[in-house]
C-alpha positions in Angstrom: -7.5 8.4 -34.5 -10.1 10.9 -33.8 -11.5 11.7 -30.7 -15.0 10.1 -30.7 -12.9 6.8 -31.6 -10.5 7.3 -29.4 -13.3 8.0 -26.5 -15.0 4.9 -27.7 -12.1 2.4 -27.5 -10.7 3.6 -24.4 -15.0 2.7 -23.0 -14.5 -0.7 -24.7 -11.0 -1.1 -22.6 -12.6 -0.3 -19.8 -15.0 -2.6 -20.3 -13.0 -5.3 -20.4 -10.7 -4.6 -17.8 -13.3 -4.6 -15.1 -15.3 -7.8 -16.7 -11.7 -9.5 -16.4 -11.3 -8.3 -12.8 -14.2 -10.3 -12.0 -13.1 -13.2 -14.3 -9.7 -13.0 -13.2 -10.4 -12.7 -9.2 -13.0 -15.8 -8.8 -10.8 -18.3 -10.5 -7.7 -19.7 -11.6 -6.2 -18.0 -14.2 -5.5 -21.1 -16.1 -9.5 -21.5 -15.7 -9.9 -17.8 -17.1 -10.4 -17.7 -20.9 -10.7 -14.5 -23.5 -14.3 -15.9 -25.0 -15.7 -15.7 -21.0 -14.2 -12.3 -20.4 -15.2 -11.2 -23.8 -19.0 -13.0 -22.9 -19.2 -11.1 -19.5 -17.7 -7.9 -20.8 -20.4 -7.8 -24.2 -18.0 -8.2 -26.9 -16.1 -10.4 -29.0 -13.1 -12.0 -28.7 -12.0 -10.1 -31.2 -12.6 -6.9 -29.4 -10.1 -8.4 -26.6 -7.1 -8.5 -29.2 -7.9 -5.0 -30.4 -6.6 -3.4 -27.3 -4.4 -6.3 -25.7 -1.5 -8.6 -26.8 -2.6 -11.7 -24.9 -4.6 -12.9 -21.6 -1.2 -12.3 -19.8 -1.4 -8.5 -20.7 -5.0 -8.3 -19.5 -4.3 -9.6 -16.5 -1.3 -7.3 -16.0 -3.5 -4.3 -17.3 -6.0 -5.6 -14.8 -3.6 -5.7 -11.5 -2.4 -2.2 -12.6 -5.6 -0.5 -13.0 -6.4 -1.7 -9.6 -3.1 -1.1 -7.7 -3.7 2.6 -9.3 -6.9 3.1 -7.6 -6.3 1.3 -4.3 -2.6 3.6 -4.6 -5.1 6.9 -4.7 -7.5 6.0 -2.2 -5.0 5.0 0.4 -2.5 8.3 -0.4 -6.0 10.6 -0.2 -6.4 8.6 3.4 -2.9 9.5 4.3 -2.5 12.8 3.0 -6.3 14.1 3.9 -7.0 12.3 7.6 -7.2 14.1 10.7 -4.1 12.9 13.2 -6.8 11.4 15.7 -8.8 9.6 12.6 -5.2 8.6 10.0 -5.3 5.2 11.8 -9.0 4.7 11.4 -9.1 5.9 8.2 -6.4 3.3 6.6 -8.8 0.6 8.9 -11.7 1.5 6.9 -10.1 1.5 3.3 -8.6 -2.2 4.4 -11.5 -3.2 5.5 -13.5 -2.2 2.3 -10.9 -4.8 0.9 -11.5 -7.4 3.6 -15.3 -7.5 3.0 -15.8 -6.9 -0.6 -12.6 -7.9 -2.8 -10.3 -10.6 -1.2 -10.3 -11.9 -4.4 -8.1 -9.7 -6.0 -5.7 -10.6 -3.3 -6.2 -14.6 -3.8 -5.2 -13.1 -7.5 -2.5 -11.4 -6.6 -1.1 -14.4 -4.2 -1.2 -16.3 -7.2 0.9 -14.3 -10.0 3.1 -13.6 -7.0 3.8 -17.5 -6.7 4.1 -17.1 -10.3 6.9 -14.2 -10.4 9.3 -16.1 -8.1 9.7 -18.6 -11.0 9.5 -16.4 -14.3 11.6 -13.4 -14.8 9.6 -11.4 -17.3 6.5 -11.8 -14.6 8.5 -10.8 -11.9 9.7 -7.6 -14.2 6.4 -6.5 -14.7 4.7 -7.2 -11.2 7.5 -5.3 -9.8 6.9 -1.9 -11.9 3.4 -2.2 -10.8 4.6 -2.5 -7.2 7.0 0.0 -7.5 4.9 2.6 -8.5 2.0 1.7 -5.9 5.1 2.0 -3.4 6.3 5.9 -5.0 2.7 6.9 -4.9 2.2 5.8 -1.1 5.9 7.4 -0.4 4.3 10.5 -1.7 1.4 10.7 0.2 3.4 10.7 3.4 6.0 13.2 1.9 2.6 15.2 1.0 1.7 15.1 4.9 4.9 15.6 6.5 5.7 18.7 4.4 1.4 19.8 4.9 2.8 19.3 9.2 6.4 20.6 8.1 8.1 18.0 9.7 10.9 16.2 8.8 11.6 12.4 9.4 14.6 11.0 10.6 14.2 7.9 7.9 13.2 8.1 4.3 10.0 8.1 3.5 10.0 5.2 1.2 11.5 2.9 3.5 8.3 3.5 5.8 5.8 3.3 2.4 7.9 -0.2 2.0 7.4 -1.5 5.1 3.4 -0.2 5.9 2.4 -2.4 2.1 4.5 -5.4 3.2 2.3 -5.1 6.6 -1.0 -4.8 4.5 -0.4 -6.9 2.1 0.6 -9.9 4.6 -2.5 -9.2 6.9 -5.1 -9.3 3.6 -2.9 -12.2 1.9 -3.6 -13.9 5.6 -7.4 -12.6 5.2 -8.1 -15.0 2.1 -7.1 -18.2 4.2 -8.0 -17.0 7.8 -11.5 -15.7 8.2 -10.3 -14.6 11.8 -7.9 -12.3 10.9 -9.0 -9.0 10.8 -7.1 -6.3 8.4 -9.2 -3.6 9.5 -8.2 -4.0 13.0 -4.6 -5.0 11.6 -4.1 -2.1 9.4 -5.4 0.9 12.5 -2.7 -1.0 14.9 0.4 -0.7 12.0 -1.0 3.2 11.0 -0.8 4.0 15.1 2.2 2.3 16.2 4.4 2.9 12.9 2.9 5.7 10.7 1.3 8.0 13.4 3.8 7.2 15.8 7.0 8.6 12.9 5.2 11.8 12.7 4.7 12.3 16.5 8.6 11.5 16.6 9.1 13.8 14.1 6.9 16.5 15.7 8.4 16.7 19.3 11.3 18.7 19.6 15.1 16.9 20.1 16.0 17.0 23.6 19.6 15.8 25.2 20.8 15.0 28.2 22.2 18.3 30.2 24.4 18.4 33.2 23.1 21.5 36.1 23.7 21.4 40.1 20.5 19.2 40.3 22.2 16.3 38.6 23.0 13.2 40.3 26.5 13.7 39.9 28.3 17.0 41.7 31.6 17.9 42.0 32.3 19.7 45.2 34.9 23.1 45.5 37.9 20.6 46.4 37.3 18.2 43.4 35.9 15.5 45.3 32.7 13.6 43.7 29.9 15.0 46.2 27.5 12.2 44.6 29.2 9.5 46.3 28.1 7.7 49.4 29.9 8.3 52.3 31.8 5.7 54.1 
């Protein structure tokens, strides 16, 4: 294939991808058909089953290209944020969500209800959220080694449980109008995220034993610390 071609198909794919995003995320994806993607996207159906095997693979292609950008903007928050402004920075990427596409997570809600039942969805939602997961883990690798600190838990365990947080608070956001994720996602970043690397960052201190201690031992052995009587 040469690379005009190549250049050409990969803008058609595109194409479709994002005019399936916006199929996929204001409806059910029974109601979602190939002619009304390929209608909003300017092609024909045709053009669909040049670059994908089904509706099925669209919408996986469609969740992965957007778990790939949301994955980037939230690791360039994490790496890139100043430690007074990491919490408020996360806020305002959630809250982009929160205000302008809730619908992807109504979407996602729904292939999630979906996975639970069928294996080979659950199979490929999980490599998508698996690799969104690495790439977060990554970014706070990326910052801890940019502070050289170390943590005294894994990284990916902390990745793990900051997207269960966010993904429950905007999952909430699509039935709930008063919950706020931006307000949700700066509480989690401060008391979890921000609060590891400040644990990491002071220094390990343990108890010591001097004369100022509560407890003395005087010259003849006897335990000066205890009351008279």
């Amino acid at each position: 294939m040469s690379s005009s071609r190549a250049d050409a198909q990969a803008i058609t794919r595109e194409k479709i991808l994002a005019a399936a995003h916006e199929e996929f995320t204001s409806r059910r994806f029974v109601d979602v058909s190939l002619d009304a993607i390929a209608a909003r996207a300017g092609f024909t159906k045709g053009a669909i089953y040049s670059n994908f095997a089904s509706k099925t693979d669209v919408l996986f292609s469609v969740l992965e290209r957007h778990m790939s950008k949301v994955g980037d903007e939230y690791s360039f928050a994490t790496i890139t944020a100043a430690d007074n402004d990491l919490g408020d920075a996360i806020s305002r990427r959630a809250q982009k969500t929160q205000d302008t596409d809730l619908g992807y997570f109504r979407l996602m809600t729904a292939v999630w209800a979906e996975a639970v039942h069928d294996p080979d969805v659950a199979k490929r939602l999980a490599a998508i959220r698996r690799e969104h997961r690495e790439k977060i883990t990554n970014a706070i690798s990326e910052r801890l080694a940019n502070m050289q600190l170390d943590l005294p838990v894994e990284p990916v365990h902390i990745a793990t449980g900051l997207i269960g947080m966010s993904m429950a608070s905007l999952m909430d956001a699509t039935i709930d109008s008063e919950v706020d994720a931006g307000k949700v996602h700066k509480t989690i970043i401060d008391l979890v995220l921000a609060g590891a690397f400040a644990t990491a960052a002071s220094p390990a201190t343990s108890p010591s034993t001097s004369t100022s201690d509560a407890h003395h031992t005087g010259q003849d052995g006897s335990d000066s610390s205890q009351p008279d009587t």
